[in-house]
C-alpha positions in Angstrom: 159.3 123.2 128.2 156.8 120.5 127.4 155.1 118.6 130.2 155.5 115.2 130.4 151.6 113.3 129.9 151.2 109.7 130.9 150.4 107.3 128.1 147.2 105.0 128.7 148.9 102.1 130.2 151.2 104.8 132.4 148.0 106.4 133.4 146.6 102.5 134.4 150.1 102.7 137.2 149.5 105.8 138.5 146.1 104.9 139.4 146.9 101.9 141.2 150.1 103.9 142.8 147.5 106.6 143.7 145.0 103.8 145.4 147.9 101.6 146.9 150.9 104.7 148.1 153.8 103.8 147.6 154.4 100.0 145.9 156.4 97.1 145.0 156.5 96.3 141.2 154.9 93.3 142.2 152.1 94.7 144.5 151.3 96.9 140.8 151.3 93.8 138.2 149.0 92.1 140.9 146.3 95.0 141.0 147.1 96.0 137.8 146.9 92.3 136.4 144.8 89.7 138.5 144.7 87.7 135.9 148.3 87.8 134.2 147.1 90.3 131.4 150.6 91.5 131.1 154.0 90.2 131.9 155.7 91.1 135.0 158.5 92.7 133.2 156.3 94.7 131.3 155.0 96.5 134.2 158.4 96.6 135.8 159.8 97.9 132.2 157.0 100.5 132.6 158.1 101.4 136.1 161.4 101.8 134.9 160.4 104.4 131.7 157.9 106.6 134.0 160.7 106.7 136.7 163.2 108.2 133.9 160.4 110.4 133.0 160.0 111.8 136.4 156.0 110.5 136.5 157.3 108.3 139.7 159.8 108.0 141.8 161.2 105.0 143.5 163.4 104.5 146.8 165.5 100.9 147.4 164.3 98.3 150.1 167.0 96.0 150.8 166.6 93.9 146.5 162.8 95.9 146.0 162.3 99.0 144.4 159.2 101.1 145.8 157.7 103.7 143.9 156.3 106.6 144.3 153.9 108.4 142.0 155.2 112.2 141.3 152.7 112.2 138.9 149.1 113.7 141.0 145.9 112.6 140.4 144.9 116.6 140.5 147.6 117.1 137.9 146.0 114.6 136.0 142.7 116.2 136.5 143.8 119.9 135.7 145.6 118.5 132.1 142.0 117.0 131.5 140.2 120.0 132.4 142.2 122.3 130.2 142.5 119.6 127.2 138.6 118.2 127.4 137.1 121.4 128.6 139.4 124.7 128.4 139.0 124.9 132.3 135.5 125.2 132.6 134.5 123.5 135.7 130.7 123.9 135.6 130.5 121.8 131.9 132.6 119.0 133.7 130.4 119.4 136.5 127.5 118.9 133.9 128.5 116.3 131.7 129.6 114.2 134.4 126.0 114.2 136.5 124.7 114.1 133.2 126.6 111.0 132.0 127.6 109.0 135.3 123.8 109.1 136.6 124.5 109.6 140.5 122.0 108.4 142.9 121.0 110.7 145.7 123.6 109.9 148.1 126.1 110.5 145.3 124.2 114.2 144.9 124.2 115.1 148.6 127.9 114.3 148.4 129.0 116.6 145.6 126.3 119.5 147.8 128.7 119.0 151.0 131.6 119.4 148.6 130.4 122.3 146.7 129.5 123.8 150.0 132.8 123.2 151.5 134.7 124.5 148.8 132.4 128.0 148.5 133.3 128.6 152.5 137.0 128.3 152.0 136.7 130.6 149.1 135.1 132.9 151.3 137.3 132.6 154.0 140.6 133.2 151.4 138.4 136.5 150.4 138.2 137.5 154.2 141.6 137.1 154.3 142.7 138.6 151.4 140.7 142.0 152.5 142.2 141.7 156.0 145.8 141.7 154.8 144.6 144.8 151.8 143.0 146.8 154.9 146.1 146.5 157.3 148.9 147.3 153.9 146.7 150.6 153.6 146.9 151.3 157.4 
């Protein structure tokens, strides 16, 4: 079964569902469009399609519909990982220092997560070895 990918302008609602949680059609076409870029039934039109899709999700409020994106932002990532970069993490790593330019906060940041995420892999190994050692007792 194929899985479902956002278009562009479904992409644009997720990221403002993602940002805002869960959201009124009209809370979307005003952070989607400050400046009336697009119609209002557009976006609610849009809504409507991802919903049917299965990207969002939507639960009634008295007349307003709220949704929900079902769509994550690390699915997003993972299809863009596999697609861009056939899931190798340290040439996204590279071309995005290499084209965003972070400053030195920015750099300390990505350290702490780096750092982060090596001591929960070693904690899953620890665990993993635990649980192996205790199955051969």
């Amino acid at each position: 079964m194929n899985e479902i990918t956002p278009s562009g302008r479904e992409r644009e609602i997720l990221k403002v569902l993602w940002d805002l949680g869960p959201a009124s059609v009209r809370d979307v076409y005003h952070r989607m469009c400050p400046s009336g870029e697009l119609a209002f039934n557009t976006v609610q039109t849009l809504l409507r399609i991802m919903d049917d899709k299965g990207l969002v999700s939507h639960k009634q409020q008295g007349r307003t519909f709220i949704y929900t994106p079902r769509y994550s932002r690390e699915r997003a990532t993972s299809r863009f990982l596999e697609q861009v970069f056939d899931g190798a993490i340290d040439q996204v790593v590279l071309s995005m220092i290499s084209t965003a330019k972070p400053n030195s906060e920015e750099l300390k940041q990505i350290e702490r997560i780096v750092a982060d995420a090596r001591r929960r892999k070693q904690g899953q190994g620890q665990q993993k070895r635990q649980r192996h050692k205790k199955e051969s007792s």
